[in-house]
PDB file of N, CA, C and O in Angstrom:
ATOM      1  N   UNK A   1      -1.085   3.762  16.619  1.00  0.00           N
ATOM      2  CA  UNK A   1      -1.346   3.337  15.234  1.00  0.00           C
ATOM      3  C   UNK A   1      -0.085   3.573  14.416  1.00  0.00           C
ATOM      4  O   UNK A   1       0.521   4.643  14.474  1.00  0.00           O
ATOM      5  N   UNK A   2       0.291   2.574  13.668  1.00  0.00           N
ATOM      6  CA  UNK A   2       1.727   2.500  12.889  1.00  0.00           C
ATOM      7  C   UNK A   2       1.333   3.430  12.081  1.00  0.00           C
ATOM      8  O   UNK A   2       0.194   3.871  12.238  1.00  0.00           O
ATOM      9  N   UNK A   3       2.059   3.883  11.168  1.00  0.00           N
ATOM     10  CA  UNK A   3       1.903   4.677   9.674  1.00  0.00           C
ATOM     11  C   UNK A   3       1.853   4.290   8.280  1.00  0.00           C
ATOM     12  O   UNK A   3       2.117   3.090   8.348  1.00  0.00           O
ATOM     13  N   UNK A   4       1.711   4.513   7.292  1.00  0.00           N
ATOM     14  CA  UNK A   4       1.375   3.729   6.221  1.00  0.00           C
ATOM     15  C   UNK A   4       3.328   3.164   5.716  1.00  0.00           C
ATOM     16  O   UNK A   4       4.352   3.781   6.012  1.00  0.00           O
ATOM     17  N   UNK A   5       3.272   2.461   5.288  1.00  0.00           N
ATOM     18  CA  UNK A   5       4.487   1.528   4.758  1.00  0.00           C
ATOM     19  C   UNK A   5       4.687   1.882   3.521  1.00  0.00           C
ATOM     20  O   UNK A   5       3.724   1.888   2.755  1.00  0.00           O
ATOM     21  N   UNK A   6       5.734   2.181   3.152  1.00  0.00           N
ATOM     22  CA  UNK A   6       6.699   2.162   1.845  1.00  0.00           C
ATOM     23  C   UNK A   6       6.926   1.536   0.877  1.00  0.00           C
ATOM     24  O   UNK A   6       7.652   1.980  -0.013  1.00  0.00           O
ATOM     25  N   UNK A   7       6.020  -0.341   0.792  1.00  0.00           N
ATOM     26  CA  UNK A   7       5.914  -1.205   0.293  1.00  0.00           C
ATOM     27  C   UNK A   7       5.726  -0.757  -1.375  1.00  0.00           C
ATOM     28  O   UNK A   7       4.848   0.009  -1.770  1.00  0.00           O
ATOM     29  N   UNK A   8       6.725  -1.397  -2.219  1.00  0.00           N
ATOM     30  CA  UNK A   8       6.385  -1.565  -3.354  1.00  0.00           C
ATOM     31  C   UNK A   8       5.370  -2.674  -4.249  1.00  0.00           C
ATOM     32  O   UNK A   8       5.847  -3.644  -4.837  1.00  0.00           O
ATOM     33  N   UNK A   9       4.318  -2.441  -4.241  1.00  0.00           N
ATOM     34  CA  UNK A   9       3.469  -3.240  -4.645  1.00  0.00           C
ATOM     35  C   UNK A   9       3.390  -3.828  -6.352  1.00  0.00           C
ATOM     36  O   UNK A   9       4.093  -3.061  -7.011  1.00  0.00           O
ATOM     37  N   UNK A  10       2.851  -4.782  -7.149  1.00  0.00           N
ATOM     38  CA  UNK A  10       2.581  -4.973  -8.369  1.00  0.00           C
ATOM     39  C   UNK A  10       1.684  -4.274  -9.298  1.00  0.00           C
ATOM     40  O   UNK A  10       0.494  -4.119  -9.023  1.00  0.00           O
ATOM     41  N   UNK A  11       2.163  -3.883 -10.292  1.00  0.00           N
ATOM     42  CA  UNK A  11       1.147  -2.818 -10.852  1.00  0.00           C
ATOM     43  C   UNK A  11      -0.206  -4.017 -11.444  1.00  0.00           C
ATOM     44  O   UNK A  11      -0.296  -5.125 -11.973  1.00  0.00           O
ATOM     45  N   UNK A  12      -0.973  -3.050 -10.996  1.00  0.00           N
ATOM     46  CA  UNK A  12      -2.641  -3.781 -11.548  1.00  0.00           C
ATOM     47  C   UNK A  12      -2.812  -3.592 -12.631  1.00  0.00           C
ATOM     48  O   UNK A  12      -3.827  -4.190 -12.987  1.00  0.00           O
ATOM     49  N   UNK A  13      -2.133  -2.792 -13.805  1.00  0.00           N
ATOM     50  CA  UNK A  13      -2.817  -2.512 -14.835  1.00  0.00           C
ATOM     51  C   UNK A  13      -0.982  -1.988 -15.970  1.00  0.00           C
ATOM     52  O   UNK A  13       0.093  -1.726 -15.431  1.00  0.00           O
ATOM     53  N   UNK A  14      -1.254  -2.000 -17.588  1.00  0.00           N
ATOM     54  CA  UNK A  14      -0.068  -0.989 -17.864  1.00  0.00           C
ATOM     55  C   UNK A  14      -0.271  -0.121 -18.957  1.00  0.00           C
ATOM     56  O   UNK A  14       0.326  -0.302 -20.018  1.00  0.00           O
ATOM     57  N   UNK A  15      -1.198   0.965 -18.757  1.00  0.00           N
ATOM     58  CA  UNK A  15      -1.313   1.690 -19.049  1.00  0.00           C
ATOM     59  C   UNK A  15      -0.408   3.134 -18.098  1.00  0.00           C
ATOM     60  O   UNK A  15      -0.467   3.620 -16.969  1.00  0.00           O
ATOM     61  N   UNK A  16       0.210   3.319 -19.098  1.00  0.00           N
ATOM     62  CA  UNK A  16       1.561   5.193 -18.105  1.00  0.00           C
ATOM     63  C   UNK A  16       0.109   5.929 -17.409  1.00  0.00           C
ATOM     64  O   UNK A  16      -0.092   5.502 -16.272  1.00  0.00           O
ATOM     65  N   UNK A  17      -0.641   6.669 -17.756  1.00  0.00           N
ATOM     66  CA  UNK A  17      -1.468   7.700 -17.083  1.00  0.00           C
ATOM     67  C   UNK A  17      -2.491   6.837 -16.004  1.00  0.00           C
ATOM     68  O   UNK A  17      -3.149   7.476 -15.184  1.00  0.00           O
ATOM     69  N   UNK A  18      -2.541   5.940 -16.041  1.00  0.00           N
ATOM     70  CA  UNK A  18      -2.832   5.231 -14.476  1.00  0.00           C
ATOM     71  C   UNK A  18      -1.895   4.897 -13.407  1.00  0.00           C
ATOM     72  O   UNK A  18      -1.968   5.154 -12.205  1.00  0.00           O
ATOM     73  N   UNK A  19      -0.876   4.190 -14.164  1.00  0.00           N
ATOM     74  CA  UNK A  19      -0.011   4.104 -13.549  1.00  0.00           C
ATOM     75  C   UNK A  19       0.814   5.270 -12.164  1.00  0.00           C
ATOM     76  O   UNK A  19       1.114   5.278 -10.970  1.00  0.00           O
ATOM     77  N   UNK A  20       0.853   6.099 -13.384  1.00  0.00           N
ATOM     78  CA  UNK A  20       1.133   7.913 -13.224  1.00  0.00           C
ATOM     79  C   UNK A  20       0.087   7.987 -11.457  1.00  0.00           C
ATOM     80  O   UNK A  20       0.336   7.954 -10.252  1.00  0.00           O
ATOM     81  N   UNK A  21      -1.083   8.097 -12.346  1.00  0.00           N
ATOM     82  CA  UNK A  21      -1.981   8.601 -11.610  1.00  0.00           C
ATOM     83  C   UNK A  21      -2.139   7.934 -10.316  1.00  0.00           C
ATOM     84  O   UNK A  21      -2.523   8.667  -9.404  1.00  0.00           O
ATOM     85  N   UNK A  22      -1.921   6.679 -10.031  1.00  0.00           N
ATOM     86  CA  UNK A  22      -1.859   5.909  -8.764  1.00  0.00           C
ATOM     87  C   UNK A  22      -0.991   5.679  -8.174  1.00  0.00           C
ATOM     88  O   UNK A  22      -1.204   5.024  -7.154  1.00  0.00           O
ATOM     89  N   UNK A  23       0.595   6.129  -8.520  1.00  0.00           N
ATOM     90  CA  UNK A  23       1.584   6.807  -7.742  1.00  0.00           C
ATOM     91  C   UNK A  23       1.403   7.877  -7.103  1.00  0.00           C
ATOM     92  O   UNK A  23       1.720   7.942  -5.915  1.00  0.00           O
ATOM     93  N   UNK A  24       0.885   8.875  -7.732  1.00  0.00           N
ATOM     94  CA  UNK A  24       0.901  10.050  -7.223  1.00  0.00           C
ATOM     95  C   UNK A  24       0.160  10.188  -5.927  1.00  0.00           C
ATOM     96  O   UNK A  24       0.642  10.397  -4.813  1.00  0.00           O
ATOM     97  N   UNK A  25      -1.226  10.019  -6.302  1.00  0.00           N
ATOM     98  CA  UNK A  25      -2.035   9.438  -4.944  1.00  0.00           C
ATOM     99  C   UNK A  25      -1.519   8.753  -4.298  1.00  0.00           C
ATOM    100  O   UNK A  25      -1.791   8.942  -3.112  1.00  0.00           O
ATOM    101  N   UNK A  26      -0.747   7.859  -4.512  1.00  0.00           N
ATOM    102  CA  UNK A  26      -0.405   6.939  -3.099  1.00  0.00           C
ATOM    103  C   UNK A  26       1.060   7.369  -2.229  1.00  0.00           C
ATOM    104  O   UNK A  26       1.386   7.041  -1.089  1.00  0.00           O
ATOM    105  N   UNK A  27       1.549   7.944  -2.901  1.00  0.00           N
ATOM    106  CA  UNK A  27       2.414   9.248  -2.970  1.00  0.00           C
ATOM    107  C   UNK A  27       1.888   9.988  -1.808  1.00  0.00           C
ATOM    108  O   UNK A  27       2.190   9.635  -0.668  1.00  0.00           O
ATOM    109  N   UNK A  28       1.058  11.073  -2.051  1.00  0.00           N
ATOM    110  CA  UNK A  28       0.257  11.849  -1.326  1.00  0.00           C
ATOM    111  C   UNK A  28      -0.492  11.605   0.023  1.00  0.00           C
ATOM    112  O   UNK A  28      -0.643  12.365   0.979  1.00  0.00           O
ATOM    113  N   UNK A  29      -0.931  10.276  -0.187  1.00  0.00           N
ATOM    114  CA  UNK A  29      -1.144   9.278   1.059  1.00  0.00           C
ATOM    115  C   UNK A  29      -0.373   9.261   2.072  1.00  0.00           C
ATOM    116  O   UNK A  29      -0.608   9.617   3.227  1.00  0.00           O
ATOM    117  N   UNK A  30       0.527   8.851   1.629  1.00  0.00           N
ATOM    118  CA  UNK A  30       1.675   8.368   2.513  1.00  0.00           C
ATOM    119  C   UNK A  30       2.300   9.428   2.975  1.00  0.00           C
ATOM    120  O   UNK A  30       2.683   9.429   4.145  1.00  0.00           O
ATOM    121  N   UNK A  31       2.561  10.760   1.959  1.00  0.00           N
ATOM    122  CA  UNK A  31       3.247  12.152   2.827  1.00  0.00           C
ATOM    123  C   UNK A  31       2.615  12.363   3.782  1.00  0.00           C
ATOM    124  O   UNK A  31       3.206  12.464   4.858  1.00  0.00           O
ATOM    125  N   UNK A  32       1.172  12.505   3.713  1.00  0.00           N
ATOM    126  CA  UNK A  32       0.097  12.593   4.815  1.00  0.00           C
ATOM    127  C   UNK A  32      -0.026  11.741   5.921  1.00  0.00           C
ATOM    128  O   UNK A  32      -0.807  11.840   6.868  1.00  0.00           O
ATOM    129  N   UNK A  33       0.841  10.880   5.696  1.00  0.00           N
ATOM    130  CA  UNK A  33       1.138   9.584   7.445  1.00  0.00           C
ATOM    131  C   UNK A  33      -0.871   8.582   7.304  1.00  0.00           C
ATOM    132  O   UNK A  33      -1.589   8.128   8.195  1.00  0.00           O
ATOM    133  N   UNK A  34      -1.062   8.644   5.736  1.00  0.00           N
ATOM    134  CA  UNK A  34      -2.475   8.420   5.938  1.00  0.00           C
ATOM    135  C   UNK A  34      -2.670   6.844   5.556  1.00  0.00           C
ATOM    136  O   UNK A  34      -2.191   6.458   4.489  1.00  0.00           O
ATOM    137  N   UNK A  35      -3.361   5.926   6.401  1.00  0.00           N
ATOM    138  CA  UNK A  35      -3.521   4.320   5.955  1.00  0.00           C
ATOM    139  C   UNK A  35      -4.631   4.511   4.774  1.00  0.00           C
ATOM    140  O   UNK A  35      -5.380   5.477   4.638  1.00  0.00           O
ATOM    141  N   UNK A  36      -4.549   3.367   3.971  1.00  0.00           N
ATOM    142  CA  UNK A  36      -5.424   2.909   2.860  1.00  0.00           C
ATOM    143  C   UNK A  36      -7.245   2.791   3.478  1.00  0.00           C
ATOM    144  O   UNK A  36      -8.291   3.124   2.922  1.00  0.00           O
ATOM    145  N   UNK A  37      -6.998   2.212   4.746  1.00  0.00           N
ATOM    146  CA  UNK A  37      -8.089   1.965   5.267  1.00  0.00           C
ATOM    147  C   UNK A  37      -9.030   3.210   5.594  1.00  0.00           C
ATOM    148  O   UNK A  37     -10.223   3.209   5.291  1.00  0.00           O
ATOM    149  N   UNK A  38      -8.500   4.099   6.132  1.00  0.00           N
ATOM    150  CA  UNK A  38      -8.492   5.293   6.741  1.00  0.00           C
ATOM    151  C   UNK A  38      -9.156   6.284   5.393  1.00  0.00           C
ATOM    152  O   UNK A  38     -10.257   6.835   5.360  1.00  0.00           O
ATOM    153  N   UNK A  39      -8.416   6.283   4.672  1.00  0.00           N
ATOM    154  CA  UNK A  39      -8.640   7.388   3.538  1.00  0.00           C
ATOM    155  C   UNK A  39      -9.623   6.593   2.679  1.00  0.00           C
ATOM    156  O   UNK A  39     -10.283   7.427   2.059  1.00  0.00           O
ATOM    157  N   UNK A  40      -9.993   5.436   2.383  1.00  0.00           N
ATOM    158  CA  UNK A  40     -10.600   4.772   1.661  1.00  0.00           C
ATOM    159  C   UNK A  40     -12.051   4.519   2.592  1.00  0.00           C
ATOM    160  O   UNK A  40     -12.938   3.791   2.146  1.00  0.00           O
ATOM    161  N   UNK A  41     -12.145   5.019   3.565  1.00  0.00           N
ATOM    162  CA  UNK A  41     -13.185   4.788   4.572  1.00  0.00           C
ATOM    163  C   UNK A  41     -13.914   6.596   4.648  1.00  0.00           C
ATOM    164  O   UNK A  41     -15.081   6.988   4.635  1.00  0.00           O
ATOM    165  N   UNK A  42     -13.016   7.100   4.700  1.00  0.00           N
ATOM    166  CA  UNK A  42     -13.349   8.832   4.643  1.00  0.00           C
ATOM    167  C   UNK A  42     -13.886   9.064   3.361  1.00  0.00           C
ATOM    168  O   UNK A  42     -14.839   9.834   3.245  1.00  0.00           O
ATOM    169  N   UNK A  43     -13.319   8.406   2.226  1.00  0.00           N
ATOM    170  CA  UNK A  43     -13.899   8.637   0.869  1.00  0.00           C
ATOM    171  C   UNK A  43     -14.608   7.824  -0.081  1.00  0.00           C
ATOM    172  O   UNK A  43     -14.633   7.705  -1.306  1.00  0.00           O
ATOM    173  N   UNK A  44     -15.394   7.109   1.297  1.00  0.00           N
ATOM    174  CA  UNK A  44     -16.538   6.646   0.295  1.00  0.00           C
ATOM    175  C   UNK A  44     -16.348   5.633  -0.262  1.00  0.00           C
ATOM    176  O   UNK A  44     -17.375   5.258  -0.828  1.00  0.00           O
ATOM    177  N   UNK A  45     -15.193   4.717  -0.444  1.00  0.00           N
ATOM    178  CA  UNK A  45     -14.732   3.647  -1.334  1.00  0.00           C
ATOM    179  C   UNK A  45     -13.868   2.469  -0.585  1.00  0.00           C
ATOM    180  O   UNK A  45     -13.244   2.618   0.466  1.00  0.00           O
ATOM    181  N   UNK A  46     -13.954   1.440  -1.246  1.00  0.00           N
ATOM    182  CA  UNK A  46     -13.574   0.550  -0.487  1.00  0.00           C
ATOM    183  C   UNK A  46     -12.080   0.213  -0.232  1.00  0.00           C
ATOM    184  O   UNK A  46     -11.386   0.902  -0.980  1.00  0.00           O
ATOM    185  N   UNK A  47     -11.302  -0.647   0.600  1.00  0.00           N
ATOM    186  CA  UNK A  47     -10.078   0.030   0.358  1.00  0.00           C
ATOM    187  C   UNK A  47      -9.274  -0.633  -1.029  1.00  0.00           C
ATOM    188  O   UNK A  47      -8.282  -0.092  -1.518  1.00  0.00           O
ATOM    189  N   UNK A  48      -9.850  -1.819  -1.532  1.00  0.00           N
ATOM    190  CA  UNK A  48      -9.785  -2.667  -2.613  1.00  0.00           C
ATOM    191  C   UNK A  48      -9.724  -2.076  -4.241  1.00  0.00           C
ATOM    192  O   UNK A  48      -9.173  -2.502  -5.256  1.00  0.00           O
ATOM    193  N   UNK A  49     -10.752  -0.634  -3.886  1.00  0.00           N
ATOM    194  CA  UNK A  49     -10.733   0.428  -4.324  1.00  0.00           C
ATOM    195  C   UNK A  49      -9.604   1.132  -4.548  1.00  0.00           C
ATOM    196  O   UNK A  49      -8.827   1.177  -5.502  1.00  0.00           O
ATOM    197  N   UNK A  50      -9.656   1.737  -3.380  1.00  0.00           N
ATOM    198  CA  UNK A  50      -8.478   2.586  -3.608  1.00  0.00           C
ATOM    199  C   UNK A  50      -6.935   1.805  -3.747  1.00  0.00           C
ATOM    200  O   UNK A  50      -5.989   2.315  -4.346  1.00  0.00           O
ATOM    201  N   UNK A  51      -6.890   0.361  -3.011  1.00  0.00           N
ATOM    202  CA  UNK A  51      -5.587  -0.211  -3.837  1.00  0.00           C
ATOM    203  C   UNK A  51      -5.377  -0.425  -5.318  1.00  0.00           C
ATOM    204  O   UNK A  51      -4.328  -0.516  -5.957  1.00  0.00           O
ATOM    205  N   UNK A  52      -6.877  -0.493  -5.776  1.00  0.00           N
ATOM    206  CA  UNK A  52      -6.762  -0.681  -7.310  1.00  0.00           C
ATOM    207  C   UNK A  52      -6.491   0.685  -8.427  1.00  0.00           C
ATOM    208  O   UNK A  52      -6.253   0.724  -9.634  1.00  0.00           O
ATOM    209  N   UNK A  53      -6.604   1.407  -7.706  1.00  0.00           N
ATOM    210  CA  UNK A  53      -6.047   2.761  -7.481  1.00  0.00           C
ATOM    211  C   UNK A  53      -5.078   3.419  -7.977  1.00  0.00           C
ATOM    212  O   UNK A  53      -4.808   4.053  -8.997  1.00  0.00           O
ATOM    213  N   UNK A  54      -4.244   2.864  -6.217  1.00  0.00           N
ATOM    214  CA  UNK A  54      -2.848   3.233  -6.806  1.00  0.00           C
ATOM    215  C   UNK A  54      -1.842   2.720  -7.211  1.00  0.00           C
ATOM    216  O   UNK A  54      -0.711   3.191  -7.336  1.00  0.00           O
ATOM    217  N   UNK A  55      -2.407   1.318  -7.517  1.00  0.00           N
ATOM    218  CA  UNK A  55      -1.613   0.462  -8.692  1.00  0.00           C
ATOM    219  C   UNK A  55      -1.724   0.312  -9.774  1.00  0.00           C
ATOM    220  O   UNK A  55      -1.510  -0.708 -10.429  1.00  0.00           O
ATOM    221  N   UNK A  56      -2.203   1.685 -10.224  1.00  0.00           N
ATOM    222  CA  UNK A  56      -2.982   1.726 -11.808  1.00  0.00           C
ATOM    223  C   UNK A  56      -3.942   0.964 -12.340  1.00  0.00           C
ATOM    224  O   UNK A  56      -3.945   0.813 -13.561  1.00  0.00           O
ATOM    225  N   UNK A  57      -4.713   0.479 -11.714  1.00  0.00           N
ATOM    226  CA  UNK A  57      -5.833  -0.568 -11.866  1.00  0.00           C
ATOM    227  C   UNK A  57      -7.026  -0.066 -13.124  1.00  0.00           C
ATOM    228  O   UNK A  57      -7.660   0.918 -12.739  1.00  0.00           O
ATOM    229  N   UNK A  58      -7.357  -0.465 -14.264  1.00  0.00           N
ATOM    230  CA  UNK A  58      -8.652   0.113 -14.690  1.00  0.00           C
ATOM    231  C   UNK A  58      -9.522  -0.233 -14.139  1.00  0.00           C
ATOM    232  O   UNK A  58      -9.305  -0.890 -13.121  1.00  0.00           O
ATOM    233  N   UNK A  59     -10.839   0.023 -14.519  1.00  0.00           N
ATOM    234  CA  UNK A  59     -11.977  -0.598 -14.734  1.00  0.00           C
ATOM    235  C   UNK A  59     -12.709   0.368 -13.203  1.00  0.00           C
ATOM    236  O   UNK A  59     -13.893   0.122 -12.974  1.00  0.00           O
ATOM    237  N   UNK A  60     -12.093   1.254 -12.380  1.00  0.00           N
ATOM    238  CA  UNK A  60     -12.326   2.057 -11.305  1.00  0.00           C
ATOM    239  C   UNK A  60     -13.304   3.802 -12.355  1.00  0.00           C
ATOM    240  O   UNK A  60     -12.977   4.586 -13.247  1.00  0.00           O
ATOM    241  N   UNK A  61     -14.619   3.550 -11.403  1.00  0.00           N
ATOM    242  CA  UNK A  61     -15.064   4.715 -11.763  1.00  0.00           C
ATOM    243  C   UNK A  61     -14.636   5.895 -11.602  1.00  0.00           C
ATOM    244  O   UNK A  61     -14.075   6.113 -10.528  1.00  0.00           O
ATOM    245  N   UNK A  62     -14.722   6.730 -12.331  1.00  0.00           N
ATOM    246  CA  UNK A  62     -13.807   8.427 -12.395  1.00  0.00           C
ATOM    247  C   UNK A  62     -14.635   8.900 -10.492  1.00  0.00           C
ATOM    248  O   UNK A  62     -14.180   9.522  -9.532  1.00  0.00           O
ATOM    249  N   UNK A  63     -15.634   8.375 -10.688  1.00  0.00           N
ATOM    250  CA  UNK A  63     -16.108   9.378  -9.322  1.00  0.00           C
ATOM    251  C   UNK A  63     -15.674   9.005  -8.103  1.00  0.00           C
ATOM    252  O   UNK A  63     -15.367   9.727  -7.154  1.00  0.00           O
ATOM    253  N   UNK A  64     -15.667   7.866  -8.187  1.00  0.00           N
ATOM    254  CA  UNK A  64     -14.191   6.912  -6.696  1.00  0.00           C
ATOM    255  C   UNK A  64     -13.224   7.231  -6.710  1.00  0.00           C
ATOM    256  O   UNK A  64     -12.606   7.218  -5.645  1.00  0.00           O
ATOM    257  N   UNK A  65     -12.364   7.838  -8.317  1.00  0.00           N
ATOM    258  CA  UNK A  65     -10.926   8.309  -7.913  1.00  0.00           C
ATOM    259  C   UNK A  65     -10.964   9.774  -7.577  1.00  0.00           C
ATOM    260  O   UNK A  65     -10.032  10.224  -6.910  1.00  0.00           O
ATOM    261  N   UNK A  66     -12.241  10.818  -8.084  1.00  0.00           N
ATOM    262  CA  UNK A  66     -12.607  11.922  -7.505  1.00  0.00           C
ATOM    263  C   UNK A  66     -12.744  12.215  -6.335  1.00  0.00           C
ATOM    264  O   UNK A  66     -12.491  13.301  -5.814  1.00  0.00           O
ATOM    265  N   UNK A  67     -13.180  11.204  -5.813  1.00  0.00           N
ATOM    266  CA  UNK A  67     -13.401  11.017  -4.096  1.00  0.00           C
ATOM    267  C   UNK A  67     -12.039  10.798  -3.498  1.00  0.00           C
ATOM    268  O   UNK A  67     -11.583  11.244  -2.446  1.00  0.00           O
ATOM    269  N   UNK A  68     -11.673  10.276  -4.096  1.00  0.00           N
ATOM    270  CA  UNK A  68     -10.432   9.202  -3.296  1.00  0.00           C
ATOM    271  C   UNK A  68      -9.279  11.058  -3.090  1.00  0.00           C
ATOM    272  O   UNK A  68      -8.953  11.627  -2.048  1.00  0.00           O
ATOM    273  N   UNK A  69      -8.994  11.451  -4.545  1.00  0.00           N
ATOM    274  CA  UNK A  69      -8.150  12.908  -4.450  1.00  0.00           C
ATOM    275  C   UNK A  69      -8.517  13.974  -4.077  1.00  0.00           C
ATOM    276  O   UNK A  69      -7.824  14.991  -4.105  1.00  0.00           O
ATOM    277  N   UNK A  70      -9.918  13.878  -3.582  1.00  0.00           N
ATOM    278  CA  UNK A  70     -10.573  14.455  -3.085  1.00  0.00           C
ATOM    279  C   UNK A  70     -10.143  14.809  -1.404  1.00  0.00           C
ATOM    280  O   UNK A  70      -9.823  15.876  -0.880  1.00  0.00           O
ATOM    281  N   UNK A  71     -10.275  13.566  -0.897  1.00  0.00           N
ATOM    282  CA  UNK A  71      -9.803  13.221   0.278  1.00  0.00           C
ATOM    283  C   UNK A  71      -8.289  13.583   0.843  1.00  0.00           C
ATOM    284  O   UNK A  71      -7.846  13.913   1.943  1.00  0.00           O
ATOM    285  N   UNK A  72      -7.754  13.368  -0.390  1.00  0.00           N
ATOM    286  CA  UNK A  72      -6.073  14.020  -0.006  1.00  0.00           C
ATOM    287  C   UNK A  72      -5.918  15.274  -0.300  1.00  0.00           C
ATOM    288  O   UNK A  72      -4.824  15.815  -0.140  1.00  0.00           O
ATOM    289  N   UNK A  73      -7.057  15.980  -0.809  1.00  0.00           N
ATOM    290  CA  UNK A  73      -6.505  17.520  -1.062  1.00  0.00           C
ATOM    291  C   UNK A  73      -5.643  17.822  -2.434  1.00  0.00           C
ATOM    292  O   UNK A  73      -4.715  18.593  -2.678  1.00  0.00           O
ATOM    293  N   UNK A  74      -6.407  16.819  -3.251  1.00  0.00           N
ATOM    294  CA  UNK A  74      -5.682  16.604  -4.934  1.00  0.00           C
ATOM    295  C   UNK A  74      -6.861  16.966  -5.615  1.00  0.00           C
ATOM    296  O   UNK A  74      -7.992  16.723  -5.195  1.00  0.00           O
ATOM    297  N   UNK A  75      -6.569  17.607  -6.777  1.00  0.00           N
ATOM    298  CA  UNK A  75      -7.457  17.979  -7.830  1.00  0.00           C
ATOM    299  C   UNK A  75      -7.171  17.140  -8.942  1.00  0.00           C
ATOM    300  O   UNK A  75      -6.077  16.644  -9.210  1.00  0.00           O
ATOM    301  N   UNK A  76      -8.500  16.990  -9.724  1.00  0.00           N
ATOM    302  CA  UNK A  76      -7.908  15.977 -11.185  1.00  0.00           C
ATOM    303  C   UNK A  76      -7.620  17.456 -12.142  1.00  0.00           C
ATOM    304  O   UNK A  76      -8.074  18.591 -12.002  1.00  0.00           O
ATOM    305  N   UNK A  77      -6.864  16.997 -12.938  1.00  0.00           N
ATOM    306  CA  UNK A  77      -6.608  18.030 -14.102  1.00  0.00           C
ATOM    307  C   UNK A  77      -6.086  17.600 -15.350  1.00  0.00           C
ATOM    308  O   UNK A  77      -4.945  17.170 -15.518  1.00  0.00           O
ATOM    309  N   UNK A  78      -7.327  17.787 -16.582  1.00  0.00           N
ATOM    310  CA  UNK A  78      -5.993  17.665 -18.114  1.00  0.00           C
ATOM    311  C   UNK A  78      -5.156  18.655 -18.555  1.00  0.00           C
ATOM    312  O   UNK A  78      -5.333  19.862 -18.385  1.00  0.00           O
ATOM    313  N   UNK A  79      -4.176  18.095 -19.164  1.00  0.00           N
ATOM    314  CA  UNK A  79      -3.534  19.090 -19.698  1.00  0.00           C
ATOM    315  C   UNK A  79      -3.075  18.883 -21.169  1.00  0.00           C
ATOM    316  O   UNK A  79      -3.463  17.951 -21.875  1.00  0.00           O
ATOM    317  N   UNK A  80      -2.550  19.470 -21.401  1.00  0.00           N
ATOM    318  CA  UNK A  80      -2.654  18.893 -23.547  1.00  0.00           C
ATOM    319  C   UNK A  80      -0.910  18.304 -23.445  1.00  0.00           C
ATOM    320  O   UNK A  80       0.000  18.764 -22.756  1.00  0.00           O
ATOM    321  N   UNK A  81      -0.898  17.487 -24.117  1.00  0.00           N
ATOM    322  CA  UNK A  81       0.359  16.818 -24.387  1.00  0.00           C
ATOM    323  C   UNK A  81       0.781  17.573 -25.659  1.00  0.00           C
ATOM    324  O   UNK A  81       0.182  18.512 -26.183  1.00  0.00           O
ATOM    325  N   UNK A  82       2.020  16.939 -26.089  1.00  0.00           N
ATOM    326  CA  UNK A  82       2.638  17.388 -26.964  1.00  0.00           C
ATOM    327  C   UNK A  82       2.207  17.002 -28.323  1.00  0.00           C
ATOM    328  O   UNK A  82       2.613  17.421 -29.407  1.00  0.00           O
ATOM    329  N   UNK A  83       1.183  16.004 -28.017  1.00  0.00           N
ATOM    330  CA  UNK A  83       1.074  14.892 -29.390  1.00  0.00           C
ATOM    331  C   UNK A  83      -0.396  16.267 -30.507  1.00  0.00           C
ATOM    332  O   UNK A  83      -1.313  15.940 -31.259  1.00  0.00           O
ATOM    333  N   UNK A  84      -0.159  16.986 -30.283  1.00  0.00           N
ATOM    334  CA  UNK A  84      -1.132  17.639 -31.125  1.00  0.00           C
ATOM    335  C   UNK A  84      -0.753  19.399 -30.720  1.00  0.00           C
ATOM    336  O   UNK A  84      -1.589  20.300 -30.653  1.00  0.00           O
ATOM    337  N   UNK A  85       0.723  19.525 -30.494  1.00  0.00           N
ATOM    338  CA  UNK A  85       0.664  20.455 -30.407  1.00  0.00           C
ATOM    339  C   UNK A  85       2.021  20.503 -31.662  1.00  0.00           C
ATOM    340  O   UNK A  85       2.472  21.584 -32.042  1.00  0.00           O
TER     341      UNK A  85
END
């Protein structure tokens, strides 16, 4: 079985904190030698899913991307920005 590919894909969405957020995961994926199919099959979601994912895609329920970082051994977390501090 090949390993996941390096491919730069089109962002689905442009909002920064999705964006953000579906690098990182796919990021994490890939350190892990892990396919889309594979991790998107372990966590419950489709892999259409999880591509929409990590191309910053909206309109993806919080509990599919819970699953999805779930699966890689990622936690979600807020943290306070600067804009109110």
């Amino acid at each position: 079985m090949s390993g996941p590919r390096r491919k730069a894909g089109k962002s689905a969405g442009n909002i920064p904190e999705l964006l953000a957020l579906g690098e990182q995961i796919a990021e994490r994926r890939r350190s892990l030698g892990r396919l889309q199919n594979e991790v998107a099959e372990s966590a419950g979601v489709s892999r259409s899913t999880l591509h929409t994912i990590e191309h910053g895609g909206s309109g993806v329920r919080w509990e599919k991307i819970a699953a999805v970082s779930h699966e890689l051994g990622l936690s979600l977390k807020l943290v306070e920005n600067d804009r109110y501090i």
